[in-house]
N, C-alpha and C positions, 0 to 999 in steps of 0.2 A: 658543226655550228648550228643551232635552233633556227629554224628560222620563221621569218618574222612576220606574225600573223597580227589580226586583230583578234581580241579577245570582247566576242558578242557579250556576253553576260556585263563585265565591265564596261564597256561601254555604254548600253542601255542604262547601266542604273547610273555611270555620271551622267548621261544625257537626261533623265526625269529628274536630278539633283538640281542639275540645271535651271529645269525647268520650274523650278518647286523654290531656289531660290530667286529667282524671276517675280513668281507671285510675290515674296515679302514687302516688295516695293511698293505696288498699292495696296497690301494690306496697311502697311507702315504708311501713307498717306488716307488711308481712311484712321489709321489710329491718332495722327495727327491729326486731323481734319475735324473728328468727333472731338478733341479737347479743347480747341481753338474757338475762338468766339462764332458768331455765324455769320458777321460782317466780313472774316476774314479768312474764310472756310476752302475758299477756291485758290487763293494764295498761296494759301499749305500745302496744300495737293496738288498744286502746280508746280512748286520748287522739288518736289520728290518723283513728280513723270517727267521732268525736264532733263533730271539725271540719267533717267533711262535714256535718252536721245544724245543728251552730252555725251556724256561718260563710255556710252557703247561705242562710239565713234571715234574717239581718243582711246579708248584699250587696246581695238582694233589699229587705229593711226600707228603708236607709239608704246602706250603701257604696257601692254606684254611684253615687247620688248624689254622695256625698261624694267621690268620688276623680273622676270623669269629668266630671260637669256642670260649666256653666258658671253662675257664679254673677251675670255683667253688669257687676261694679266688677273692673276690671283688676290693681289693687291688690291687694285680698282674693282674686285667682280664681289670683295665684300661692303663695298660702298652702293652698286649703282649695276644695273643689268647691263645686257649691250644695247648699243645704239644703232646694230643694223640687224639684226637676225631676224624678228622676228617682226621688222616694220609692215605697214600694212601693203605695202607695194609689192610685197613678196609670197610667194605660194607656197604651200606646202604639205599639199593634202595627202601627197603617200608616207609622212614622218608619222613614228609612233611616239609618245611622249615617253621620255626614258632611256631610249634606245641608244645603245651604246655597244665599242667593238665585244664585248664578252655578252652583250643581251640585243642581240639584233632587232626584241621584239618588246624590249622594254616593260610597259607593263602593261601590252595588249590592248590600248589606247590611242586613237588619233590626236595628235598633237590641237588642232583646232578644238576639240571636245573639250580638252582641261581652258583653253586660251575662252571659252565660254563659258565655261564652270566659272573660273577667276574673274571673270567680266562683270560677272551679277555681285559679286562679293565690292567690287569697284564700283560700282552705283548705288548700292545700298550703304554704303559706308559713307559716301558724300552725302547721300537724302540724309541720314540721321542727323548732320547737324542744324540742318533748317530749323528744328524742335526747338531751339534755343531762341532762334530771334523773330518768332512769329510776328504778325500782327505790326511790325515794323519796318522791315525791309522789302526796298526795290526789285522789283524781278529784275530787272538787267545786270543790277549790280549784283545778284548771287549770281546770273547763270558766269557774269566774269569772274567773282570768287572761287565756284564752285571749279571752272575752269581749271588756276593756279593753282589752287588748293590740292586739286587731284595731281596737279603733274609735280608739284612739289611738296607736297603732305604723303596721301598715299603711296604713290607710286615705287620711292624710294624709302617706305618702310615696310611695303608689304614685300619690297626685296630684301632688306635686311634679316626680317621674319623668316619669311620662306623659302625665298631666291637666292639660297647660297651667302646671303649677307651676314653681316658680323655677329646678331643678336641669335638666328641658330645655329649659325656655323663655328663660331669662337665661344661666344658666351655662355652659348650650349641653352638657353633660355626653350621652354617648351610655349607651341599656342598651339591647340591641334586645327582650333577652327576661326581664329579671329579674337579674340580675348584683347591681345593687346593691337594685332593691326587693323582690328577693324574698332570694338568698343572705347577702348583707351583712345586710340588715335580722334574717333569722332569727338567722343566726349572732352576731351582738352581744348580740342579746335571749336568744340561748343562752346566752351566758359571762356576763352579768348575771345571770340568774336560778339560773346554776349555784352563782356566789356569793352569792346572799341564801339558799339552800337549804341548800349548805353541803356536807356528803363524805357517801357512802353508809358506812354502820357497815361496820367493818374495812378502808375503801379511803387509803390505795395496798397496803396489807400482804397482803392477800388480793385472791386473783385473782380477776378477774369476765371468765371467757371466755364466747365464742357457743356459745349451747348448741344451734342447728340451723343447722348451716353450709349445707346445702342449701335452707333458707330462704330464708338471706341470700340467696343464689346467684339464685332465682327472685323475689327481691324487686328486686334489682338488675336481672335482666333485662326487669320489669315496668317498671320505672323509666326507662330505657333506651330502650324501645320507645313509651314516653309521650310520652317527650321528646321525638320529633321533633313531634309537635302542639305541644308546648310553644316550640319554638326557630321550626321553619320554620311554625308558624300565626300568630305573633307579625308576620307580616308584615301578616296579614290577608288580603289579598285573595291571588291564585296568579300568580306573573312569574319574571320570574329571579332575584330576590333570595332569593324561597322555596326556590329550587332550591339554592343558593348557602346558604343558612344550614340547609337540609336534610344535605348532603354536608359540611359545618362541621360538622355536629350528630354524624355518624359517625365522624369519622378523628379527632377531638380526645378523643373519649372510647377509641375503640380504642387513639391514641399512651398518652393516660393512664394505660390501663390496660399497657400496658408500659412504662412512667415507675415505675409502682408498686412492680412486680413487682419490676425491673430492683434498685432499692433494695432492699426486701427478700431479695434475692438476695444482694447483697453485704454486707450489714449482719449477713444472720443465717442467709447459706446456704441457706436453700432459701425458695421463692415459695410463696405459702398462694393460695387460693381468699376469702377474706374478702380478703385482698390484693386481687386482682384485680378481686373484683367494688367494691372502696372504692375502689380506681383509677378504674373505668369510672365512676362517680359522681363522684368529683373533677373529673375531664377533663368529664364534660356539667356541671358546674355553671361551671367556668373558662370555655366555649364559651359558654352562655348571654349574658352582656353583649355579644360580641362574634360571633356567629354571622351577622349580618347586612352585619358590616361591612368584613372581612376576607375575606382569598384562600383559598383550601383549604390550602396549603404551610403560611402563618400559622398554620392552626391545628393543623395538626401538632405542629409547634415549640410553641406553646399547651398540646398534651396534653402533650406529653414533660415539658414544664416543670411542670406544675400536680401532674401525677400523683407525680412525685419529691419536688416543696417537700409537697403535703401529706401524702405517707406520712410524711415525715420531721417535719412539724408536730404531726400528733396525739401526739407525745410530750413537747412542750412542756407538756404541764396535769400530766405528773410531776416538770417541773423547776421549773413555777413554783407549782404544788401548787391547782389549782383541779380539779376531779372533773366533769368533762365525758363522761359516761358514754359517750355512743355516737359521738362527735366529731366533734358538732355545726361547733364551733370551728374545728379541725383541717381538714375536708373543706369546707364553705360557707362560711365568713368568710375562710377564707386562699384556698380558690378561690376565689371570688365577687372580692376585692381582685385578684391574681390578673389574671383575667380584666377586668376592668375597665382595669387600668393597662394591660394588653396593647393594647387600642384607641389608647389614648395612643403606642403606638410600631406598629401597624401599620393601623388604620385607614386604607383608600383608595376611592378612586373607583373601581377597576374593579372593585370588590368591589358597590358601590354605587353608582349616579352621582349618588343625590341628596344626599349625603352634606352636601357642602360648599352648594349652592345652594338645598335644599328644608331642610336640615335646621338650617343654621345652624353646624356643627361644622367642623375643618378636620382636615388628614390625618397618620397619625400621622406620628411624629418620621423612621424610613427610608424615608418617602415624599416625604418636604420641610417637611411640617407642622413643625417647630419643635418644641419643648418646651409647644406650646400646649392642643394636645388631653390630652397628659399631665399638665397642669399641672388642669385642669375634671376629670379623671377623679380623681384625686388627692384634690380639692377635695369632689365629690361624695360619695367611697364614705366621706372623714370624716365630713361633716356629717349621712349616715345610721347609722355607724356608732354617733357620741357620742350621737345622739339616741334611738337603740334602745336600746341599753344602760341609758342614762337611763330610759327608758319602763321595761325591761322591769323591770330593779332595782326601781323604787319602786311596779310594779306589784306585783309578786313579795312584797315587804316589808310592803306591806299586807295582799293577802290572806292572809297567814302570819300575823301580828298581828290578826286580826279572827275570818275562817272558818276558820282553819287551814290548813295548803298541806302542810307537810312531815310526812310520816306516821311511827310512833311507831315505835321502835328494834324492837320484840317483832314488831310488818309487817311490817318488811322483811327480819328475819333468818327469820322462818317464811313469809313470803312474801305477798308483796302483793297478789298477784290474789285468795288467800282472805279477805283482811281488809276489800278494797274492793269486790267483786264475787260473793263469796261462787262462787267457782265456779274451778277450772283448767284450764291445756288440758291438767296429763296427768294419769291415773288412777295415785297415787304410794303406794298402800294395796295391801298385799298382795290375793290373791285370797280367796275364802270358803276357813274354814276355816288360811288361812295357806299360807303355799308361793309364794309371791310369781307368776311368772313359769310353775313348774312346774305349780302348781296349775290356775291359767287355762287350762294347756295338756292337764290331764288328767292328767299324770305325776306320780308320787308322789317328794317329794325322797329320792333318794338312790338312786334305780333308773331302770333305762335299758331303751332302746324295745327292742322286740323285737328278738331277731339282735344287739345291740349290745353294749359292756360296760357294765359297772356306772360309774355317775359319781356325783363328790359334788356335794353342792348347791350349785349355782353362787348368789351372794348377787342379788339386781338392783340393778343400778346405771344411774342416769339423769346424763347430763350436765349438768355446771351446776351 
C-alpha cells in the first residue's frame, strides 16, 4: 500500500491559488467602487471586505462541512454535506484530501489547503451580489442577508456542484471553476434582490455614471490576474489540464474583451475603457464553467461571443425596468449561462481525457456528443438559477420587513457612506476659510501665480 505523503509541488501551487483568489475580492471592490457614484464609494467596498470577515468565519464554523463532507446516507449526501465532519471545532491537520483505503495519499494535498481554496470562492460569490443594489442598501442588513444567503444559497449548491450532490453526481452536469455555483448562483440572487429592494431615487431619469474610471480599470486588472488561481487552481493538483484551463483563462477574456468593445463601437462609436475592462470580466466569467473542458480556439469563440451578448445584455434591466446597478445580471448570469451551455456544444476529450470515463459527462454537440451534454447544462444552470433567485428574493424581503435593508431616500440622495459609516472617501468641504480647491493650494480666488495672468475662480467639481 502507497503511503501517504504530501505532495510539495501541489500543494504550493493550491496554496498561491489561494492566495491569488483572495486578491479578487478587493480588486472586485475597487471594480465596484470605480462604477459607483462617489457619494457611495466606501459602501461598496465595504459590503465586499465584510465578506472576507463573514464568510471566512462561517466556511471555517460550518460551510465546508456543509458543501464538501460526506455525510454516509447516499440519499441525503446528494442533497447537503455532513453536519459534523468537517465543523470548525474539529482538527485535522495530518488528513490528505482524497484519501481513501486504496489512495492513502489521495491527492498529496492537506485537507485544510483545499477547505482554503473553497473559502475564497465562498466570499467572492457573496461580494458579487452587492453590484446589484448599490447606492441603496443598509450595511447591517446585507451583512444579515449576506449571512443566510451563504448558509442557504451557496452552501448547498456549491455541494450539489462539487460536493458529491445531484447536479455532478446524477445529472452529470460540468462547472470546472464556478460557471454555475458561483456566476449563475450570484447573478439570480442579484436580479432577486434587485427586485425586493426596488430603483435607486431618480433612476432610470438620472444618470448614475463611474465616478473613477481608473478604478474600474485597476479593479478589473486585479480581477483578472486572480483568476487564473481561480480557473487553472480549480484543477487542484498541476497536469496538463491546468495548463490547458490556464491559456482558456487568458484568450477568452482578451477575445471578450474585444467582443465588447467591438459592440460598443458600433452601437455608439467610440470604445470606453469601463467597456473593455466589463468585457475582460464577461469573457473570464463565460470561461470559468468551461476552462477545463475545452480547446483554446473554443474559447476564443467563447470570449467573442460572451463579451458581445453581454455588452449588449446589460441594457436589458432598462427595457424591462429592474435597477441592477452595477450589472450584476447583465455580465454573471448571462455570462455564467453563457458559458455553461458552451460545454454542451464544445466539451472534448482532447481538452480533457477524463471527461467522458472519470467524469461521467459526454462530449459536446461538434464533437459527437449529441444534444446530451447541452441538454444536463441547460438542466443545471435552471435549477440554480430558480433556486437563488428564490433564496435570494425571500431572503431580501425578510430582512427588509424585520432589520431594515433598504436605506431611506434623504441616504441616498446625500450619500450613503455618510449616513452608514459616518465617514468618505473624498474631502467634498471647501478648504479653511472657503475657496474650495484654491484655498488648499494657498492661492487666493481670483489671482494668479506669479508670472501668470489673472484667472477667475474656477468652482470645484467632483464626478459623480
Amino acid at each position: 500500500m502507497p503511503e501517504a505523503t504530501i505532495d510539495t509541488g501541489n500543494t504550493a501551487w493550491l496554496l498561491a491559488s489561494t492566495a491569488l483568489v483572495l486578491l479578487m475580492t478587493p480588486g472586485l471592490a475597487l471594480f465596484y467602487g470605480g462604477l459607483n457614484r462617489n457619494r457611495g464609494v466606501l459602501n461598496m467596498m465595504m459590503m465586499s471586505f465584510s465578506c472576507i470577515g463573514l464568510v471566512s468565519v462561517l466556511w471555517l464554523c460550518y460551510g465546508f462541512s456543509f458543501a464538501f463532507g460526506t455525510n454516509g446516507d447516499e440519499g441525503w449526501n446528494t442533497v447537503i454535506g455532513s453536519f459534523s465532519r468537517y465543523l470548525g471545532n474539529k482538527t485535522f491537520v495530518a488528513e490528505l484530501w482524497g484519501a481513501g483505503p486504496d489512495s492513502p495519499g489521495g491527492v498529496g494535498i492537506p485537507t485544510y489547503v483545499v477547505l482554503a481554496f473553497q473559502m475564497m470562492f465562498a466570499i467572492i460569490t457573496v461580494a458579487l451580489i452587492s453590484g446589484a443594489i448599490s447606492d441603496r442598501a443598509r450595511f447591517g442588513g446585507w451583512l444579515l442577508f449576506a449571512f443566510g444567503w451563504f448558509t442557504i444559497g451557496y452552501v448547498p449548491v456549491a455541494h450539489w456542484v462539487w460536493g458529491g450532490g445531484f447536479i455532478g453526481a446524477r445529472i452529470h452536469a460540468l462547472d470546472f471553476a464556478g460557471g454555475t455555483a458561483v456566476h449563475i448562483n450570484a447573478g439570480a440572487a442579484a436580479l432577486g434582490l434587485a427586485l425586493v429592494l426596488g430603483r435607486r431615487v431618480g433612476w432610470p431619469k438620472d444618470t448614475f455614471k463611474p465616478h473613477n474610471v481608473p478604478m474600474v480599470a485597476l479593479g478589473a486588472g486585479l480581477l483578472w490576474f486572480g483568476w487564473f488561481g481561480f480557473n487553472a487552481g480549480s484543477e487542484v493538483t498541476t497536469d496538463g489540464v491546468t495548463a490547458v484551463a490556464f491559456v482558456n483563462t487568458q484568450v477568452a477574456a482578451a477575445a471578450a474583451l474585444i467582443g465588447w468593445i467591438i459592440v460598443e463601437w458600433l452601437r455608439d462609436g467610440r470604445p470606453t475603457m469601463v467597456g473593455a475592462s466589463s468585457g475582460a470580466v464577461a469573457g473570464l466569467v463565460a470561461i470559468t464553467p468551461a476552462c477545463g473542458f475545452i480547446d483554446p480556439y473554443a474559447s476564443v469563440l467563447l470570449g467573442l461571443v460572451a463579451g458581445a451578448a453581454c455588452a449588449l445584455a446589460v441594457g436589458l434591466k432598462y427595457r424591462l425596468g429592474y435597477d441592477d446597478s452595477l450589472d450584476v445580471v447583465g455580465v454573471h448570469f448571462v455570462g455564467g449561462w453563457i458559458g455553461s451551455l458552451w460545454l454542451g456544444l464544445f466539451a472534448s476529450t482532447s481538452a480533457n481525457a477524463g471527461l467522458v470515463a472519470d467524469i461521467g459527462a459526454a462530449e459536446g454537440l461538434f464533437y459527437g456528443g449529441g444534444v446530451t451534454q447541452l441538454g444536463r447544462q441547460f438542466a443545471a444552470s435552471a435549477i440554480v438559477s430558480v433556486f437563488s433567485f428564490a433564496v435570494a428574493a425571500g431572503l431580501g424581503w425578510l430582512v427588509n420587513r424585520t432589520v431594515g435593508f433598504r436605506a431611506g431616500a434623504e441616504a441616498e440622495v446625500d450619500g450613503i457612506d455618510v449616513a452608514e459609516h459616518a465617514e468618505s472617501a473624498y474631502d467634498f468641504s471647501p478648504g479653511p476659510g472657503g475657496g474650495g480647491a484654491f484655498a488648499m493650494a494657498g492661492i487666493a480666488p481670483g489671482t494668479a501665480p506669479a508670472g501668470g495672468p489673472e484667472a477667475a475662480p474656477v468652482p470645484e467639481k467632483v464626478a459623480g
